[in-house]
Rosetta silent file (secondary structure, phi, psi, omega in degrees, C-alpha in Angstrom):
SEQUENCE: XXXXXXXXXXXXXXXXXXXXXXXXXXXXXXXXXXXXXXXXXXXXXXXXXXXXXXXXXXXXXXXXXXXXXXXXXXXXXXXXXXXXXXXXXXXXXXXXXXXXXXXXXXXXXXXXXXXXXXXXXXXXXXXXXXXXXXXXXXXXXXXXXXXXXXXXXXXXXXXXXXXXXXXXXXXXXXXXXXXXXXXXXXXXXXXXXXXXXXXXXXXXXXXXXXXXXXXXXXXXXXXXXXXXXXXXXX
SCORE:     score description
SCORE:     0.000 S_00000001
   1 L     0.000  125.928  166.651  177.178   97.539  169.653 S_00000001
   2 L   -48.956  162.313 -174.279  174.612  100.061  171.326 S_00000001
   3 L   -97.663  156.797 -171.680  174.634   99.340  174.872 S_00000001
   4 E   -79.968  125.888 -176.070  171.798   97.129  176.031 S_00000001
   5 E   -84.635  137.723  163.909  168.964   98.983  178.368 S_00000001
   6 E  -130.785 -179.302  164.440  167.849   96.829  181.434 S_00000001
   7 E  -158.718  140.942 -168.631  166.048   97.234  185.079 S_00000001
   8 E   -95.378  138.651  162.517  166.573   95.095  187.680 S_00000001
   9 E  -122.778   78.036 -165.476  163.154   93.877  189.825 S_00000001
  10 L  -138.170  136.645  165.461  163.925   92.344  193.287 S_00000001
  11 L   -75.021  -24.960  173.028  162.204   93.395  196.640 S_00000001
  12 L  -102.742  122.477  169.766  165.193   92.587  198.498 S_00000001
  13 H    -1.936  -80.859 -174.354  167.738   95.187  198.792 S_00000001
  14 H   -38.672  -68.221 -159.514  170.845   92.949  198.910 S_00000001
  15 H   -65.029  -35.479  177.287  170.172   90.930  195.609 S_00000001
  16 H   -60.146  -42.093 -174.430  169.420   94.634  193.925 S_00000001
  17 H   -59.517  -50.391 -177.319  172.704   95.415  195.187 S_00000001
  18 H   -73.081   -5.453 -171.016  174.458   92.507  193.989 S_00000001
  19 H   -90.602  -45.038  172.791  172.825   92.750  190.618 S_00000001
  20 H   -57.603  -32.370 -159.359  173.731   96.537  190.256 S_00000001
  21 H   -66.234  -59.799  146.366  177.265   95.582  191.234 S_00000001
  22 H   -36.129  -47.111  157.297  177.319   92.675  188.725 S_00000001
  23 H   -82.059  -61.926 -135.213  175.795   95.096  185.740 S_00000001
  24 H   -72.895  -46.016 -170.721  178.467   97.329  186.358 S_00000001
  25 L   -81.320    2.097  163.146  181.319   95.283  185.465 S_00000001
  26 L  -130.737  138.427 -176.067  179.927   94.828  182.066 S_00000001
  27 L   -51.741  -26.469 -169.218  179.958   97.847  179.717 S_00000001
  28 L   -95.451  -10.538  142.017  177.381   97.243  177.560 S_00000001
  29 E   -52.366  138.117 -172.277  174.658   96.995  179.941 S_00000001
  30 E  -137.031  107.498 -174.842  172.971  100.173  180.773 S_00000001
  31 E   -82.173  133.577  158.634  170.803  100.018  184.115 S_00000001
  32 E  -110.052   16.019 -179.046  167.549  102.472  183.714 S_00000001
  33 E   172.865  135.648  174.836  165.556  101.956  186.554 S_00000001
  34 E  -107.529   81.041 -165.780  166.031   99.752  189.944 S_00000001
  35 E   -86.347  157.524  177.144  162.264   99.001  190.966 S_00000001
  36 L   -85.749   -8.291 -161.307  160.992   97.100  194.326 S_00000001
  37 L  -167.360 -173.311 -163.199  157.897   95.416  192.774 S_00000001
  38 H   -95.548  -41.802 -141.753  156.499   94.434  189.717 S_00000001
  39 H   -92.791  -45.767  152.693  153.922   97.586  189.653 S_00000001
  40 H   -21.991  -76.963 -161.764  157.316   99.703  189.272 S_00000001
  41 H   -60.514  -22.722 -164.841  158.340   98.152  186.385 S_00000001
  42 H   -96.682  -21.741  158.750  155.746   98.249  184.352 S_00000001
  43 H   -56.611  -48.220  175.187  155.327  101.824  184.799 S_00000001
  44 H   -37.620  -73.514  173.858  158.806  102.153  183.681 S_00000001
  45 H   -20.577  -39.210 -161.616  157.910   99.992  180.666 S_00000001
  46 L  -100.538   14.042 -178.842  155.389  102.168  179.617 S_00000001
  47 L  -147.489  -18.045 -178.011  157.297  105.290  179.332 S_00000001
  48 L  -115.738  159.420  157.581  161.168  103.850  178.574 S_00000001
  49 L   -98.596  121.901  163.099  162.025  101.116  175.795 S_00000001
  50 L   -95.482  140.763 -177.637  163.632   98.245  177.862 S_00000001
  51 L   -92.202  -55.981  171.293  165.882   95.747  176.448 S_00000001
  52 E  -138.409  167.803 -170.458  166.120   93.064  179.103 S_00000001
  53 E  -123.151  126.497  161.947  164.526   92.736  182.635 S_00000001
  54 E  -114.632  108.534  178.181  166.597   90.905  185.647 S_00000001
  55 E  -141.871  128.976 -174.351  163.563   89.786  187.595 S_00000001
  56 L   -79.386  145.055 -173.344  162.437   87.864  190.860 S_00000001
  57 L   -89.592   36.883 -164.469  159.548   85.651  190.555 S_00000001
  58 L  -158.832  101.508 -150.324  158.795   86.116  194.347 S_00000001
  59 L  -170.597  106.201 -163.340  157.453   90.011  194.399 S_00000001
  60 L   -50.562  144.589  166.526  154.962   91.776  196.381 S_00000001
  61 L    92.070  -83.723 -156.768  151.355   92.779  195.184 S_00000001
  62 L  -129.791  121.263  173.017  151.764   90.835  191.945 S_00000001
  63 L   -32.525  168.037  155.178  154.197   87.902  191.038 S_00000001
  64 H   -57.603  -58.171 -177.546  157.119   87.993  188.512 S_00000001
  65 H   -65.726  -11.132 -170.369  155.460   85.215  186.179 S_00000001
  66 H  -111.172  -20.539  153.641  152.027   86.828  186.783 S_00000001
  67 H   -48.806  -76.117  149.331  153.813   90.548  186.118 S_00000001
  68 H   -24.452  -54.437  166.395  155.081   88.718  182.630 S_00000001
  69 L   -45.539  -36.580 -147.008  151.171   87.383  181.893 S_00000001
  70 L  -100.436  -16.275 -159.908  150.281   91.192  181.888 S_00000001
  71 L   -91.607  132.272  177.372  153.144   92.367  179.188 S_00000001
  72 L  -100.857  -36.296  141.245  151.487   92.423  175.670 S_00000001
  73 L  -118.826  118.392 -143.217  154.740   93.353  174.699 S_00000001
  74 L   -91.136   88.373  167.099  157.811   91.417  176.213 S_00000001
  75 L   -50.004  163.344  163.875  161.562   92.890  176.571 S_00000001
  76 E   -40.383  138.370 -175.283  164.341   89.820  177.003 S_00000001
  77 E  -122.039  163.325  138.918  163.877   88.642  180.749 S_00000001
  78 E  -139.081  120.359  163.204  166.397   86.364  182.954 S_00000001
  79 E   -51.799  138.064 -166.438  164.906   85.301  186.178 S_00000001
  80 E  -134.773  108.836 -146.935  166.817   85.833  189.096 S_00000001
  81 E  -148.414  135.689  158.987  164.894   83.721  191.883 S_00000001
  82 L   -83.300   -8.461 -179.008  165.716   81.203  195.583 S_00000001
  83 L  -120.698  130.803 -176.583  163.292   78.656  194.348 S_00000001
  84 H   -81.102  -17.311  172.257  164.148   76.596  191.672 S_00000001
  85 H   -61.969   -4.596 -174.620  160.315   74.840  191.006 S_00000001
  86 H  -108.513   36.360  176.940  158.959   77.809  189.192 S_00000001
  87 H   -48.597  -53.037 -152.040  161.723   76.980  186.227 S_00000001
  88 H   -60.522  -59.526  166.225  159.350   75.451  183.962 S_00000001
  89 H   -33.756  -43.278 -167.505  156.673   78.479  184.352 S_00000001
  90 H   -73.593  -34.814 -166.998  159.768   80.793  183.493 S_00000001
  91 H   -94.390   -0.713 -171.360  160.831   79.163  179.905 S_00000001
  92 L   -86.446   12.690  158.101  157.359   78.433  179.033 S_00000001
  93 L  -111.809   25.940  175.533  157.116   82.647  178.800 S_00000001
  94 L    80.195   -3.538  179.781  160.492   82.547  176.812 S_00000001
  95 L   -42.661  144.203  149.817  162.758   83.951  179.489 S_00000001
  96 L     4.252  -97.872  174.716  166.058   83.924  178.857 S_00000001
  97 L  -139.537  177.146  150.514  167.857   82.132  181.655 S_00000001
  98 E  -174.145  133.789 -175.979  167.170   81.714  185.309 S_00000001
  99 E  -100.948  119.779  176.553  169.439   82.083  187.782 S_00000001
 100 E   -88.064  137.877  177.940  168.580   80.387  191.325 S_00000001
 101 L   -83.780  160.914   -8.180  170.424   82.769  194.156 S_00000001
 102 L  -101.402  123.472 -157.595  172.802   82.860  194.943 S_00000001
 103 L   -96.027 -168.808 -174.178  174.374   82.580  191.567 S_00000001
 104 L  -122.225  171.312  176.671  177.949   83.870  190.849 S_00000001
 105 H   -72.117  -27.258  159.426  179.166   86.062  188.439 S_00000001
 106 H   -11.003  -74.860  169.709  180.447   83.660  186.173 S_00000001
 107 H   -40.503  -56.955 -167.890  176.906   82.512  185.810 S_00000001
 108 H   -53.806  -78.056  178.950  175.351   86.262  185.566 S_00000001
 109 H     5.584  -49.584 -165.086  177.705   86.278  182.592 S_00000001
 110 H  -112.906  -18.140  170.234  176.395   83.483  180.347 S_00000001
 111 H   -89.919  -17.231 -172.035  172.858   84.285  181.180 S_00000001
 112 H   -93.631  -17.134 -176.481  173.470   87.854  179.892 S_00000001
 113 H   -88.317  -17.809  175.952  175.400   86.590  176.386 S_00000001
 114 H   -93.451  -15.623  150.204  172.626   84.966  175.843 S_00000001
 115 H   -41.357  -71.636  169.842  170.137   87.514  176.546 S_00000001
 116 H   -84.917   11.744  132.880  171.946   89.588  174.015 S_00000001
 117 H   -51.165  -76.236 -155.418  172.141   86.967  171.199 S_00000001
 118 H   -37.238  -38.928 -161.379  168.463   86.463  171.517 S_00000001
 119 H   -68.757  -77.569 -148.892  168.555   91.111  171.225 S_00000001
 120 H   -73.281  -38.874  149.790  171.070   91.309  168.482 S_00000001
 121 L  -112.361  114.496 -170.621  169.473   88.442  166.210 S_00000001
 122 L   -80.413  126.351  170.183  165.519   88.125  167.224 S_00000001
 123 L   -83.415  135.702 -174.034  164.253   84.545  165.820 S_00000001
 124 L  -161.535  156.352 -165.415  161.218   85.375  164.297 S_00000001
 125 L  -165.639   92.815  166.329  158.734   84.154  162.104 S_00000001
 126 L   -37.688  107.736 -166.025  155.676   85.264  159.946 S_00000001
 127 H   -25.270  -71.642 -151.990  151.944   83.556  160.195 S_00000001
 128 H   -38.816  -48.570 -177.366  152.610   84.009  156.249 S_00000001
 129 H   -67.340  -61.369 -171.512  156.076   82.354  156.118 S_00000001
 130 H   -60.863  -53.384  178.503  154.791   79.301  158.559 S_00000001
 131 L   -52.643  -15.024 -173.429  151.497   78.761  156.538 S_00000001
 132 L  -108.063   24.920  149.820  153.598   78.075  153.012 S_00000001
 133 L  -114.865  177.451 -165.381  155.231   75.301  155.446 S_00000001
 134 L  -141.002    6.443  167.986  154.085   71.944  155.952 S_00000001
 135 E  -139.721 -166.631 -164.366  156.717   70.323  158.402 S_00000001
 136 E  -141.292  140.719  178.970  158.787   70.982  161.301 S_00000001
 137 E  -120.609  142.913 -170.449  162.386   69.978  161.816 S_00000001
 138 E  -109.695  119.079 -173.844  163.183   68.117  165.277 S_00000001
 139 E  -124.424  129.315 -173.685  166.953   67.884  166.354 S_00000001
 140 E  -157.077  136.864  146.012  166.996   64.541  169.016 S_00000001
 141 L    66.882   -8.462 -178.598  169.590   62.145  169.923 S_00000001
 142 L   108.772   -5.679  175.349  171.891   63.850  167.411 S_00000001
 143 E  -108.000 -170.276 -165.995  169.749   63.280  164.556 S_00000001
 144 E  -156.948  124.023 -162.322  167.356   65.905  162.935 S_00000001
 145 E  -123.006  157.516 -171.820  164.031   64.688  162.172 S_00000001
 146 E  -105.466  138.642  166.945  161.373   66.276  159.480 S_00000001
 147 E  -124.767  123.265  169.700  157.508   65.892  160.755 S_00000001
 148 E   -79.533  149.795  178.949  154.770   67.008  158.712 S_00000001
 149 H   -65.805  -23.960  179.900  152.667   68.749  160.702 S_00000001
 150 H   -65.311  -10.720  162.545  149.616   66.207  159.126 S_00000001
 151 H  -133.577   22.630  164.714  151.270   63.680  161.698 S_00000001
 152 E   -91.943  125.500  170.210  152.059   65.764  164.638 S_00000001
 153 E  -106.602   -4.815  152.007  149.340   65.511  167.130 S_00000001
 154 E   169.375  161.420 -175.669  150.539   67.417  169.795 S_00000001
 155 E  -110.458  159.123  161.362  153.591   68.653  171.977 S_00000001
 156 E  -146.688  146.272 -173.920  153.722   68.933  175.733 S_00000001
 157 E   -76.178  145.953  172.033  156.034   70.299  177.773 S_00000001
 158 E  -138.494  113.114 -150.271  158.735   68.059  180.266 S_00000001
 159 L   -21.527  -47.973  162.064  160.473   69.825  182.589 S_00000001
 160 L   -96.837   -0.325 -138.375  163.529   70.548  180.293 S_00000001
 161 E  -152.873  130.161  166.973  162.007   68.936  177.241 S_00000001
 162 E   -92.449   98.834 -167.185  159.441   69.437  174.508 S_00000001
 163 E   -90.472  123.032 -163.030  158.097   66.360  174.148 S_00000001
 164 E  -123.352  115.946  159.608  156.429   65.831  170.010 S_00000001
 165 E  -105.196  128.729  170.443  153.616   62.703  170.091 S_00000001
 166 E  -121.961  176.224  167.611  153.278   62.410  166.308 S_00000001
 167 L   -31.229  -74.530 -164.874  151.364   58.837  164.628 S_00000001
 168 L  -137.687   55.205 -174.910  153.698   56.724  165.344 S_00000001
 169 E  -152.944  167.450  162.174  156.858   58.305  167.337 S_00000001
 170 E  -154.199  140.040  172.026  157.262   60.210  170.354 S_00000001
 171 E  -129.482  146.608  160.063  160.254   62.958  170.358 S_00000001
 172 E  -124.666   93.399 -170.735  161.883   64.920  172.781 S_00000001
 173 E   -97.342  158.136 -173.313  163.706   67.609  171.511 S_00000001
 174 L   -92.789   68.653  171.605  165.706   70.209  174.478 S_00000001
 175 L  -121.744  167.361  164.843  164.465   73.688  173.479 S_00000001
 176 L   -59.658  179.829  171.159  161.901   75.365  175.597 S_00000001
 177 L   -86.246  -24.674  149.803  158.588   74.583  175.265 S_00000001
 178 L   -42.920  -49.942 -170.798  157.815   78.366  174.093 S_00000001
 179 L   -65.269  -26.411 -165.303  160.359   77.929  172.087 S_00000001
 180 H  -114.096   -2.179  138.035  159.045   75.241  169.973 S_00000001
 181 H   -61.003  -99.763  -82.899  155.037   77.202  169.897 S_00000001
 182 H   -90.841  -49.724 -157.698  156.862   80.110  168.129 S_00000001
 183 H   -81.318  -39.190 -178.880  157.760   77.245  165.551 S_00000001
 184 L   -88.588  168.919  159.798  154.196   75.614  164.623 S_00000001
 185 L   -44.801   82.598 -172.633  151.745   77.280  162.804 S_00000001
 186 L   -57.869   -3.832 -172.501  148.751   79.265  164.747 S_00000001
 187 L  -104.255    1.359  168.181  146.432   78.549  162.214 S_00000001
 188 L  -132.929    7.174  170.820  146.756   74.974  162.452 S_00000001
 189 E  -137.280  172.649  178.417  148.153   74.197  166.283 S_00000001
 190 E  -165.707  146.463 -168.120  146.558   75.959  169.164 S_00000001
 191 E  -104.290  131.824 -161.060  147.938   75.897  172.878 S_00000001
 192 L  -124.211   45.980  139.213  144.737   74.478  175.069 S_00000001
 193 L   167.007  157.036  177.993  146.648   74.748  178.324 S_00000001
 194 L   -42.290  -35.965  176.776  150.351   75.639  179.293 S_00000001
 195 L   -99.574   19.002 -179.348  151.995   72.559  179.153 S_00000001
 196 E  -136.218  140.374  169.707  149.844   71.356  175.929 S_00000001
 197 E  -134.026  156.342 -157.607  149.668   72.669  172.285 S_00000001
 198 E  -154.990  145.431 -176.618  147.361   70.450  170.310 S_00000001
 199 E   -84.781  109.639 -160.044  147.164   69.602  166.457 S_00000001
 200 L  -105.062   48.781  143.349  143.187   71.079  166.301 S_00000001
 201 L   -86.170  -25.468 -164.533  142.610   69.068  162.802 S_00000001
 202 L  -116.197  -10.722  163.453  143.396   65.572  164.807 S_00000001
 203 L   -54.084  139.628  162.078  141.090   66.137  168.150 S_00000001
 204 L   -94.929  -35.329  168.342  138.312   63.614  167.571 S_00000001
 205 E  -154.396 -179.204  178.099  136.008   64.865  170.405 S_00000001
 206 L  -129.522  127.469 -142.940  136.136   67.153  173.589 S_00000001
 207 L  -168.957  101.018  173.834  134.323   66.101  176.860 S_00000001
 208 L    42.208  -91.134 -169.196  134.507   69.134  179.637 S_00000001
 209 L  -129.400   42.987  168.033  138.363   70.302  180.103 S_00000001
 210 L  -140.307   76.618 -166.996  139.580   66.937  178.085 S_00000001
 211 L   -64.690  117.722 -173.165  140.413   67.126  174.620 S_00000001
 212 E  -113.952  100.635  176.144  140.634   63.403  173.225 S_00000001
 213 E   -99.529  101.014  162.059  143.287   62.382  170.231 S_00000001
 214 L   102.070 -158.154  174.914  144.028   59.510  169.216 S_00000001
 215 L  -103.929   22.242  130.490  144.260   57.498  172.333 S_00000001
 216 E   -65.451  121.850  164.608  145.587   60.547  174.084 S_00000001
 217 E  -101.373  107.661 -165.486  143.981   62.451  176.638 S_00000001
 218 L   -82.701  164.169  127.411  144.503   66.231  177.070 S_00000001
 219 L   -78.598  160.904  152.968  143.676   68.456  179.689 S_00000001
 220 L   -86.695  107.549  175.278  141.956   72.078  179.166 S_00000001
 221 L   -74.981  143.356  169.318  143.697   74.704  181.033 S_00000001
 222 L   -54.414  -18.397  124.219  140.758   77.561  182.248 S_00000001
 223 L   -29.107  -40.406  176.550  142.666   79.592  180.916 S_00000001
 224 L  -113.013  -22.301 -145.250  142.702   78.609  177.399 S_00000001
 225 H   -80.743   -7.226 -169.504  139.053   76.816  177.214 S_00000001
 226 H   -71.757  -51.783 -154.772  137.399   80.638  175.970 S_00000001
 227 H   -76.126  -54.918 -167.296  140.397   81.064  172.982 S_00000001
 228 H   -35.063  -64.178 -163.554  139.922   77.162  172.306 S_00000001
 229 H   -40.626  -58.499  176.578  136.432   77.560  171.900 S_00000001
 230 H   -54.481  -49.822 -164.982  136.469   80.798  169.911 S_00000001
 231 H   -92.480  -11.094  164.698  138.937   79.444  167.274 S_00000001
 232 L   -96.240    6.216 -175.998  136.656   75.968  166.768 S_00000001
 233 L    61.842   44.691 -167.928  133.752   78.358  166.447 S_00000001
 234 L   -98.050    0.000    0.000  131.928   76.675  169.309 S_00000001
């Protein structure tokens, strides 16, 4: 296996240090660049192909998750972070792992095999390929459940858990919630705020930043209400 290029992105010294130190002892990692800020990396980005990113959400001038926001296209990341509350923000942009410091190496370890799974086989999936399907498969509780998408009315994310309200069930299966957008269909689901993707055949009306299904109430993130808008031709 080529070896995998990363760059580490932490403001504080030590944790670069312990990160380099921790890269080191495995071969197949290749550090190219140790940047201080977010505005580093992304120069980097734009002139090297990066494989994975080890990056603190807590980062002067411009956050990690708001450094992420800005990438149109997105190497493998694992967050390397002291506060554990921005978790949720981290898998709902597909990251990796995240590691709260101070983690051990053990830990670095198992966030990095999985980093390079995701690298050496990329899950991927063509609008073309998704449009000649008509369900979804749900793994819960140990069972594995088929939903046509005609009775899913929307997922939302819970804190480790993608939570699927269909007609007459509620599921929670434990992938991210990014992980399980990549899986519906953009021409039939549409994400109207971070924590919501919404079935846009089954809204019955919309009233200011509240999207109404069913006996479900959505919010509209401010974020999303332009793209919403745009794709109901409104």
């Amino acid at each position: 296996m080529d070896q995998i290029s990363c760059i580490i992105v932490d403001d504080e010294p030590l944790a670069r240090e312990l990160l380099v130190t921790y890269c080191n002892y495995l071969p197949q990692l290749r550090i190219e660049a140790i940047c201080g800020n977010a505005l580093e990396a992304k120069a980097i980005l734009e002139t090297k192909q990066i494989d994975l990113i080890f990056l603190d959400i807590h980062l002067p001038v411009l956050t990690g998750v708001g450094f992420l926001q800005t990438l149109k296209v997105m190497p493998k990341v694992i967050m390397t972070t002291a506060y554990k509350q921005y978790a949720v923000d981290a898998f709902d942009l597909s990251v990796c792992d995240y590691l709260v410091k101070p983690f051990s190496l053990e830990r670095f370890i198992i966030a990095v095999d999985k980093a390079i799974n995701r690298i050496i086989t990329p899950i991927s999936y063509s609008g073309k390929e998704m449009e000649n399907q008509d369900s979804i498969f749900i793994k819960t509780e140990g069972k594995i459940f088929r939903i046509a998408y005609d009775k899913l009315l929307f997922a939302e994310a819970n804190r480790n858990y993608s939570k699927i309200v269909t007609v007459d069930s509620i599921l929670y299966q434990t992938i991210p919630f990014s992980g399980l957008e990549k899986q519906l269909p953009p021409n039939l689901f549409i994400k109207v705020h971070r924590s919501f993707i919404v079935n846009q055949s089954k809204i019955d009306r919309i009233e200011g930043n509240r999207i109404f299904i069913n006996k479900h109430e959505i919010p509209i993130g401010k974020n999303y209400k332009e793209a919403l808008f745009y794709k109901l031709k409104l």
